[in-house]
Biopython code that builds the backbone (N, CA, C, O; Angstrom):
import numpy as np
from Bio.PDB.StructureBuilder import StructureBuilder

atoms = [
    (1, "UNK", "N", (0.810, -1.199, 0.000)),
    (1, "UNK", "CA", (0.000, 0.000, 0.000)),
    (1, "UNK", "C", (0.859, 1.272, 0.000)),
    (1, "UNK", "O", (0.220, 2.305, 0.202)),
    (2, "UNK", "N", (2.141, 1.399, -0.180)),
    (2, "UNK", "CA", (2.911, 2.432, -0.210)),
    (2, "UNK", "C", (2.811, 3.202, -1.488)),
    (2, "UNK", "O", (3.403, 4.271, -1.639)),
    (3, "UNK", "N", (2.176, 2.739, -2.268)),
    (3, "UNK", "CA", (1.619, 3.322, -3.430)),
    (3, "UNK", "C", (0.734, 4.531, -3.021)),
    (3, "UNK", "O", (0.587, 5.522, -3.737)),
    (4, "UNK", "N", (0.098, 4.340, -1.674)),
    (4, "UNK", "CA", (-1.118, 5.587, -1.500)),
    (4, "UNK", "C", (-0.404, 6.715, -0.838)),
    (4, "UNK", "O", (-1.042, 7.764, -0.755)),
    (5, "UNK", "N", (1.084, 6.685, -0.238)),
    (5, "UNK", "CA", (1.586, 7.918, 0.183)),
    (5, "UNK", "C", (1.673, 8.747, -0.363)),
    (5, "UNK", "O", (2.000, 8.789, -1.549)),
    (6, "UNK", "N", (1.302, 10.014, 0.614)),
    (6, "UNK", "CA", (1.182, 11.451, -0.157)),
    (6, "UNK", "C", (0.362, 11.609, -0.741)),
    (6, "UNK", "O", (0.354, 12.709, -1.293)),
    (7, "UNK", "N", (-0.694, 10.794, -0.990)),
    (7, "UNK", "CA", (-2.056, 11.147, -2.101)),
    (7, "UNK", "C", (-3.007, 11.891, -0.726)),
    (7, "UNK", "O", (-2.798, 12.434, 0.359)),
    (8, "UNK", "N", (-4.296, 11.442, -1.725)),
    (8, "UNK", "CA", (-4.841, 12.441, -1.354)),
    (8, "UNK", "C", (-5.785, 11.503, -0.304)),
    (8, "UNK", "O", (-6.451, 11.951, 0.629)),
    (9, "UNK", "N", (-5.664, 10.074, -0.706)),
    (9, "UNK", "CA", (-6.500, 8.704, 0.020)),
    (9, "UNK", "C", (-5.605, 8.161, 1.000)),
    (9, "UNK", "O", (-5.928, 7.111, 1.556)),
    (10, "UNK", "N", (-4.247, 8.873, 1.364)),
    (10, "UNK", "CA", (-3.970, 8.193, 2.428)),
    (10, "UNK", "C", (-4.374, 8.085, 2.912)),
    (10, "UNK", "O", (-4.931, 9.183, 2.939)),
    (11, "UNK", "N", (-4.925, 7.397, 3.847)),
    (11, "UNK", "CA", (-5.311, 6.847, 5.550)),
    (11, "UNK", "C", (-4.969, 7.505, 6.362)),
    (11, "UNK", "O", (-5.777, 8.033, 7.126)),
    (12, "UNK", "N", (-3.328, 7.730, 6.481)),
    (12, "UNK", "CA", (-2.884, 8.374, 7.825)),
    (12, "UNK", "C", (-2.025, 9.617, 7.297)),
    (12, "UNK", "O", (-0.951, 9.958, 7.793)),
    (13, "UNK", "N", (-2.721, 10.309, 6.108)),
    (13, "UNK", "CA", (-1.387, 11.188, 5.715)),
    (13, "UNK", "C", (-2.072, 13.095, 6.571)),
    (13, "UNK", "O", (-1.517, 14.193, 6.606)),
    (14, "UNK", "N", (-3.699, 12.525, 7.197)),
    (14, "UNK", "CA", (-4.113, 13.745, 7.677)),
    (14, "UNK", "C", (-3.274, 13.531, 9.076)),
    (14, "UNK", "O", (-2.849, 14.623, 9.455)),
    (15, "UNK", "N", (-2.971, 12.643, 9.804)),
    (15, "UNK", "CA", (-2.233, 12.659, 11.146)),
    (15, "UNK", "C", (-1.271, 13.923, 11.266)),
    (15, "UNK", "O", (-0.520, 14.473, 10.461)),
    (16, "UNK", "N", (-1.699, 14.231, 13.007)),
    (16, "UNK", "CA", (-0.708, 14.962, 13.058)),
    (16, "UNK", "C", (1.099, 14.645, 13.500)),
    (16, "UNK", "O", (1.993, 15.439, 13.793)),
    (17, "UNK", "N", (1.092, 13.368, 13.401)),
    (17, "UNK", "CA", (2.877, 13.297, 13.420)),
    (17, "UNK", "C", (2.668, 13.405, 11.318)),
    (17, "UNK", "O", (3.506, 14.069, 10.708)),
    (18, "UNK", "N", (1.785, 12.858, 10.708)),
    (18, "UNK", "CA", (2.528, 13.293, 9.350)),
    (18, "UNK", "C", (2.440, 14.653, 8.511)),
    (18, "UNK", "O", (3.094, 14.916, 7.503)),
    (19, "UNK", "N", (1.516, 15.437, 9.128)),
    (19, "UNK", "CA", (1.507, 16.662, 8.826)),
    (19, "UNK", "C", (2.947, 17.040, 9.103)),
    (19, "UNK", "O", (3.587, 17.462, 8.139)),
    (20, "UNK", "N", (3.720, 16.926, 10.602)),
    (20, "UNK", "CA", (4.673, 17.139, 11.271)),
    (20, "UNK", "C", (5.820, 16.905, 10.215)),
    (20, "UNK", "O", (6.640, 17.809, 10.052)),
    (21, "UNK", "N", (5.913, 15.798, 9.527)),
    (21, "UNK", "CA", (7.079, 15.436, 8.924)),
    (21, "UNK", "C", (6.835, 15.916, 7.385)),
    (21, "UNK", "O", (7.715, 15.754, 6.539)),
    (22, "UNK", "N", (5.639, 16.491, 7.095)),
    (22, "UNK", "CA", (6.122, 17.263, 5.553)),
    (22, "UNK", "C", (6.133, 18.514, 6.190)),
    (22, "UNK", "O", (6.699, 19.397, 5.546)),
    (23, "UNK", "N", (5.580, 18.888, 7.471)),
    (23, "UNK", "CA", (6.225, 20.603, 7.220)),
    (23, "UNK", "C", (7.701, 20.384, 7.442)),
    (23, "UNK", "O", (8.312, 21.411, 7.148)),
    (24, "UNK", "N", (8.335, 19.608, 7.772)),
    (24, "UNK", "CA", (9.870, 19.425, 8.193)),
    (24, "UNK", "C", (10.729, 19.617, 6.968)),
    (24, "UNK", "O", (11.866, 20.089, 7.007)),
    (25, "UNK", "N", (9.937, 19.110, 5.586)),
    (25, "UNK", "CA", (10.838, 19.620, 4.727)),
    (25, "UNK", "C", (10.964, 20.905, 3.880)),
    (25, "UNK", "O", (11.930, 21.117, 3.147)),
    (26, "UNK", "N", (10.185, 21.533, 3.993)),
    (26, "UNK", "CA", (10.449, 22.811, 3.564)),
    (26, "UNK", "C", (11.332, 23.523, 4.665)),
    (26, "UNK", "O", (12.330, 24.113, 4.249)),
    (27, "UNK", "N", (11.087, 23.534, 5.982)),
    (27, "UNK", "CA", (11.363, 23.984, 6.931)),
    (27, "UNK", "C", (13.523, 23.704, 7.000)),
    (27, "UNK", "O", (14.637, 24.190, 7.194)),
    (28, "UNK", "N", (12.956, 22.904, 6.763)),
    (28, "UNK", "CA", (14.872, 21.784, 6.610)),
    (28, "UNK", "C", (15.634, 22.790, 4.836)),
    (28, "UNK", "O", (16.775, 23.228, 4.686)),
    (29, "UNK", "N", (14.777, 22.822, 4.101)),
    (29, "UNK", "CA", (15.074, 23.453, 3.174)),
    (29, "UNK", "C", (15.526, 24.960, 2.812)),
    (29, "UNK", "O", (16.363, 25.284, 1.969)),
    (30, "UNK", "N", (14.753, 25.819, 3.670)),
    (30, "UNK", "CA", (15.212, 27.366, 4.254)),
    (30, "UNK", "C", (15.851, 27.295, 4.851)),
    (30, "UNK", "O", (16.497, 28.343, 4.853)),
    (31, "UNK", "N", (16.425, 26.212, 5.937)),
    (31, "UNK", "CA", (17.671, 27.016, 7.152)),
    (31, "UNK", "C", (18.808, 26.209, 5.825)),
    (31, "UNK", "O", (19.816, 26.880, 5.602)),
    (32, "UNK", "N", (18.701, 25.086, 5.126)),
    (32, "UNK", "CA", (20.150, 24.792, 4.339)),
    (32, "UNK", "C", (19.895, 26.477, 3.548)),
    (32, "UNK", "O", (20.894, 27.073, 3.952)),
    (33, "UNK", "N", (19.076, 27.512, 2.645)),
    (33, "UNK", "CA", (19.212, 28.011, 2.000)),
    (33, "UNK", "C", (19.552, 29.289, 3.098)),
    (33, "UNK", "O", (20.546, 29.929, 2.754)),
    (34, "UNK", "N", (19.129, 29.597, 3.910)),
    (34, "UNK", "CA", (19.734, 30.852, 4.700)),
    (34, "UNK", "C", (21.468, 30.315, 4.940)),
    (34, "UNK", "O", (22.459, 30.987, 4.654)),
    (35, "UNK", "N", (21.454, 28.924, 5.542)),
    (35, "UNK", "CA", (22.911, 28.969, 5.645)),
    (35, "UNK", "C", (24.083, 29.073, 4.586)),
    (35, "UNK", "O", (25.239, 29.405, 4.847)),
    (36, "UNK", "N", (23.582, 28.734, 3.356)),
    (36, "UNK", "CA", (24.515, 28.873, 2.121)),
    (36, "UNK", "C", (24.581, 30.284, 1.623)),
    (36, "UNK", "O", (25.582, 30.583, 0.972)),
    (37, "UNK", "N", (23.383, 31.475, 1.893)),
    (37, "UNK", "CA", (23.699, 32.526, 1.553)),
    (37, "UNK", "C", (24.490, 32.948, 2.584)),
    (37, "UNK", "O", (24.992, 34.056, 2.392)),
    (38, "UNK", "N", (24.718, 32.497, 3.461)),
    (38, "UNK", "CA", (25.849, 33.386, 4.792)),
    (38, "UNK", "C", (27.304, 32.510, 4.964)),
    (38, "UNK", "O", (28.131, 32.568, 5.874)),
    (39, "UNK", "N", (27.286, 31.647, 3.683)),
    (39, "UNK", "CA", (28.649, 30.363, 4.094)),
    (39, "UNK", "C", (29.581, 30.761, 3.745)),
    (39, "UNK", "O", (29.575, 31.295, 2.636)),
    (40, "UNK", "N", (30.660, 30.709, 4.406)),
    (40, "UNK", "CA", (32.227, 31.359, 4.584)),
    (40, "UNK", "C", (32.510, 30.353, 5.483)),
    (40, "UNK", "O", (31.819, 29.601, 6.170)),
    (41, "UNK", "N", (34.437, 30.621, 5.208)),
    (41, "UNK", "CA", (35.094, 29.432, 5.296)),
    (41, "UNK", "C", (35.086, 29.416, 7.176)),
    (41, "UNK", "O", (35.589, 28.566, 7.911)),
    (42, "UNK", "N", (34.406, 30.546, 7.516)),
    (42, "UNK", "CA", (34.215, 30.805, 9.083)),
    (42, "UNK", "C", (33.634, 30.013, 9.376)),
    (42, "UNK", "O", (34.265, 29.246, 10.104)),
    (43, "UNK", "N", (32.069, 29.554, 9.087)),
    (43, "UNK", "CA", (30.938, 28.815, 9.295)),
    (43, "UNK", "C", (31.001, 27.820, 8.785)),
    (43, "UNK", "O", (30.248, 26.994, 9.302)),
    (44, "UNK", "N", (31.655, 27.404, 7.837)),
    (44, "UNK", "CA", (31.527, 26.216, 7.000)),
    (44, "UNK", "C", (31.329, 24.824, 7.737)),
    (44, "UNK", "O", (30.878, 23.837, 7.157)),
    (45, "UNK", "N", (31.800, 24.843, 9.389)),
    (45, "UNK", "CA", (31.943, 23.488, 10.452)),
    (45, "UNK", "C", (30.072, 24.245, 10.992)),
    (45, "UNK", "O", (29.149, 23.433, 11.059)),
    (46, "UNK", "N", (29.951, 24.890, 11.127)),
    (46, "UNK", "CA", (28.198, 25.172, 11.358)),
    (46, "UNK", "C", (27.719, 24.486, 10.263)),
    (46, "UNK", "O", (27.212, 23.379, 10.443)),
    (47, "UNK", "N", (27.796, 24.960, 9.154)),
    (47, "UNK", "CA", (26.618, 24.822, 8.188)),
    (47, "UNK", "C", (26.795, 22.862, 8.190)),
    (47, "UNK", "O", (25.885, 22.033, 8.215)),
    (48, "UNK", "N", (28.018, 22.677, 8.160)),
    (48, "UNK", "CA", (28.103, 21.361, 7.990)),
    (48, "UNK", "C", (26.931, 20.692, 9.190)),
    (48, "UNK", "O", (25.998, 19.920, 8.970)),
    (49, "UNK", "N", (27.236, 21.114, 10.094)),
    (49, "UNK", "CA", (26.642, 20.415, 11.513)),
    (49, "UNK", "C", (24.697, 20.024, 11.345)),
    (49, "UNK", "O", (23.944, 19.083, 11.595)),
    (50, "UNK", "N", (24.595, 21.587, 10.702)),
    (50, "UNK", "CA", (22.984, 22.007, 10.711)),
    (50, "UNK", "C", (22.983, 21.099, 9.604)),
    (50, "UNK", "O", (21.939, 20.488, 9.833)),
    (51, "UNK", "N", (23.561, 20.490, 8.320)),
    (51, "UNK", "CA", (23.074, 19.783, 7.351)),
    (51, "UNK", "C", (22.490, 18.412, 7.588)),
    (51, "UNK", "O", (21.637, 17.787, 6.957)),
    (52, "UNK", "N", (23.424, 18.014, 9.049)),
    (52, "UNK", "CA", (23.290, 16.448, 9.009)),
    (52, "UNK", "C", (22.373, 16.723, 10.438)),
    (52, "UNK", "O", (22.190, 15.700, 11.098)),
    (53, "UNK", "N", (21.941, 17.638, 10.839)),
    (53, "UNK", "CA", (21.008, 17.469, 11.807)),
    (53, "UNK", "C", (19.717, 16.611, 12.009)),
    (53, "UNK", "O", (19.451, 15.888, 12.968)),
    (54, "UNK", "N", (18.948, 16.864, 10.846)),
    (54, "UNK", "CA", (17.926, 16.063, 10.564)),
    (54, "UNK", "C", (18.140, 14.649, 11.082)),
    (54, "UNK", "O", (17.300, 14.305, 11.914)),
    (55, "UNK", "N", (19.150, 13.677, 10.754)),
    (55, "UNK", "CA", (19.527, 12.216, 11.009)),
    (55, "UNK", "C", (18.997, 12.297, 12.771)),
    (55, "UNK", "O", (18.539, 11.264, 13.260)),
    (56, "UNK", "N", (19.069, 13.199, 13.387)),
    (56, "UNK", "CA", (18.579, 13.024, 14.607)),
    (56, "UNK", "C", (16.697, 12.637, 14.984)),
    (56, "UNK", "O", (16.067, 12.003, 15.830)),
    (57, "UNK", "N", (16.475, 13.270, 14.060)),
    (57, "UNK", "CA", (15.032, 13.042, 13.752)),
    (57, "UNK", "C", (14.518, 11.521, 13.386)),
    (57, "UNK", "O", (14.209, 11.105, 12.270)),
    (58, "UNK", "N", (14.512, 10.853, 14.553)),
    (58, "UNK", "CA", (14.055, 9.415, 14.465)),
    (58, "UNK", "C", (12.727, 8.544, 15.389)),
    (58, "UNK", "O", (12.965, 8.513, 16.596)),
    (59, "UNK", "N", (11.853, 8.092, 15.112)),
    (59, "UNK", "CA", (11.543, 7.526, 16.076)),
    (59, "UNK", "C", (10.131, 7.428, 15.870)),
    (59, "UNK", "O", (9.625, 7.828, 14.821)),
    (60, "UNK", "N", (9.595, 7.024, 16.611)),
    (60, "UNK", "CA", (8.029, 7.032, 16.500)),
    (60, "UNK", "C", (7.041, 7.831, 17.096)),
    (60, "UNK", "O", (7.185, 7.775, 18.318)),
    (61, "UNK", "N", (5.971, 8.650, 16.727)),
    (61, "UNK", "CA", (5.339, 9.586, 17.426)),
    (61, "UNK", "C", (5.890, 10.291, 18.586)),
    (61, "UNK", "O", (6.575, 11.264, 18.272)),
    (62, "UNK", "N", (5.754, 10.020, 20.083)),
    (62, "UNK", "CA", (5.829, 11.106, 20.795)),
    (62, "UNK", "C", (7.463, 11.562, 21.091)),
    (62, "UNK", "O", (8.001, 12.606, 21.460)),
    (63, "UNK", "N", (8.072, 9.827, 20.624)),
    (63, "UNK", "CA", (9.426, 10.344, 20.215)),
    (63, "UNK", "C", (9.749, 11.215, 19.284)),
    (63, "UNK", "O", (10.512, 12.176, 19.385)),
    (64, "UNK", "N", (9.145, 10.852, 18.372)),
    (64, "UNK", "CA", (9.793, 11.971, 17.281)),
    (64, "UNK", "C", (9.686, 12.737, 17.607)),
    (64, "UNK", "O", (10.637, 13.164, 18.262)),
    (65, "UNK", "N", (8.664, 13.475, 17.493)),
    (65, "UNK", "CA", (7.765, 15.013, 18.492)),
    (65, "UNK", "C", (9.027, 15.411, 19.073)),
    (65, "UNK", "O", (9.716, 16.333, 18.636)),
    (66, "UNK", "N", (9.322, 14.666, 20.106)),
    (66, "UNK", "CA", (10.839, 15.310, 21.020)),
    (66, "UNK", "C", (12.017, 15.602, 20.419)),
    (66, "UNK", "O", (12.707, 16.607, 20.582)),
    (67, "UNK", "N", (12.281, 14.324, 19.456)),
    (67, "UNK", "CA", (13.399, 14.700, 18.513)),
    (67, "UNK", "C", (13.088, 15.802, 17.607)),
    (67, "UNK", "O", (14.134, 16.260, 17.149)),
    (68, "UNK", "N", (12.203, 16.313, 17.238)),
    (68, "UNK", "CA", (11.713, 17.473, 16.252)),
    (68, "UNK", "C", (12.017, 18.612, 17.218)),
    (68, "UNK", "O", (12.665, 19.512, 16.686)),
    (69, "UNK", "N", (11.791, 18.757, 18.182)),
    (69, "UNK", "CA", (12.141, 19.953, 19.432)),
    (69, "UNK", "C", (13.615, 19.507, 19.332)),
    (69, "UNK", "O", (14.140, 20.095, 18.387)),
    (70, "UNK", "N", (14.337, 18.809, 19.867)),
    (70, "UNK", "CA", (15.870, 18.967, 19.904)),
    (70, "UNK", "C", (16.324, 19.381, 18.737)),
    (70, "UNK", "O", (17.060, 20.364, 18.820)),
    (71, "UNK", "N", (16.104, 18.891, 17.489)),
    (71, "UNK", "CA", (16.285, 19.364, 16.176)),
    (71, "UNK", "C", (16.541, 20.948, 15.678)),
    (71, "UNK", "O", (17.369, 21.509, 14.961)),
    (72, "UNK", "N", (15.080, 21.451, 16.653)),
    (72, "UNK", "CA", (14.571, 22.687, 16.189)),
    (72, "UNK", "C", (15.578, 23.914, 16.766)),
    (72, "UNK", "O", (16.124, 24.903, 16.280)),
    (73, "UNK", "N", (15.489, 23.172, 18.282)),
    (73, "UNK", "CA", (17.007, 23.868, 19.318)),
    (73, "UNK", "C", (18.302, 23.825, 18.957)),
    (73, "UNK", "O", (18.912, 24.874, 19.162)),
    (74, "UNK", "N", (19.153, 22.589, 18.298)),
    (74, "UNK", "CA", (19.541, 22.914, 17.586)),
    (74, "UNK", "C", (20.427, 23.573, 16.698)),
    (74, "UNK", "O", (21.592, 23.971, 16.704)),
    (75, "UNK", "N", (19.001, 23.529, 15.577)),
    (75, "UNK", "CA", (19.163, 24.725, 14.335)),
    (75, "UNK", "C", (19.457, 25.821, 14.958)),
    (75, "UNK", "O", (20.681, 25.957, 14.952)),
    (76, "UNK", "N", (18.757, 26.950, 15.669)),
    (76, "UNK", "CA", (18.678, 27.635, 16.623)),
    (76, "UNK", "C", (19.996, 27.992, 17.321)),
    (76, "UNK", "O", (20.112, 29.216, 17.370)),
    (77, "UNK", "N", (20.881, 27.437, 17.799)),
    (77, "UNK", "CA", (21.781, 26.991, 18.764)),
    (77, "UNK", "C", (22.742, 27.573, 17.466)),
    (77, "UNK", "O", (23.126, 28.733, 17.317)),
    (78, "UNK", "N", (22.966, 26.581, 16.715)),
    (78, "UNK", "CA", (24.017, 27.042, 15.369)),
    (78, "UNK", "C", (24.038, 27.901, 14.746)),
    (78, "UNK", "O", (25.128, 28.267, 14.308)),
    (79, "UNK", "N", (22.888, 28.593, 14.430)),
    (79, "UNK", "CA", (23.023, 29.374, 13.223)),
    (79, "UNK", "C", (22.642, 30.826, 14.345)),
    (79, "UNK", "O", (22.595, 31.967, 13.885)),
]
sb = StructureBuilder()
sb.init_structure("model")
sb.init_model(0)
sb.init_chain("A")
sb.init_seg("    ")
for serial, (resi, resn, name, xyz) in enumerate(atoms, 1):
    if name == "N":
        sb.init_residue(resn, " ", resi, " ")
    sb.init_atom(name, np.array(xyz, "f"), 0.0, 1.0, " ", f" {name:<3s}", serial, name[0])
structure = sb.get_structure()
């Protein structure tokens, strides 16, 4: 049934952990594009850090949820 992701008949694509994980990618997509307009060889160990942040983002519902807050802190934290 992985054929129905992202449509419009998913089952579980109104949930709110999956709402959660497509706003994550646009969201993931502006801090890589704010950090490349400000990248110098100063920041370059930041921007690196904030790229692979996401990989922290694991787990199942109320985990994730938490990992999405550490994530968010963070981004935050680095940049």
């Amino acid at each position: 049934m992985k054929f129905l992701r992202g449509k419009g008949i998913d089952p579980f694509g109104n949930t709110r952990h999956r709402k959660l994980e497509r706003a994550l990618i646009p969201e993931y997509m502006e801090t890589i594009d704010s950090c490349l307009q400000r990248l110098s060889s100063d920041n370059y160990e930041n921007a690196i850090e904030i790229a692979a942040l996401p990989d922290m983002i694991r787990g199942y519902e109320e985990i994730k949820e938490a990992n999405v807050e550490r994530y968010r802190e963070a981004v935050q934290n680095l940049l």
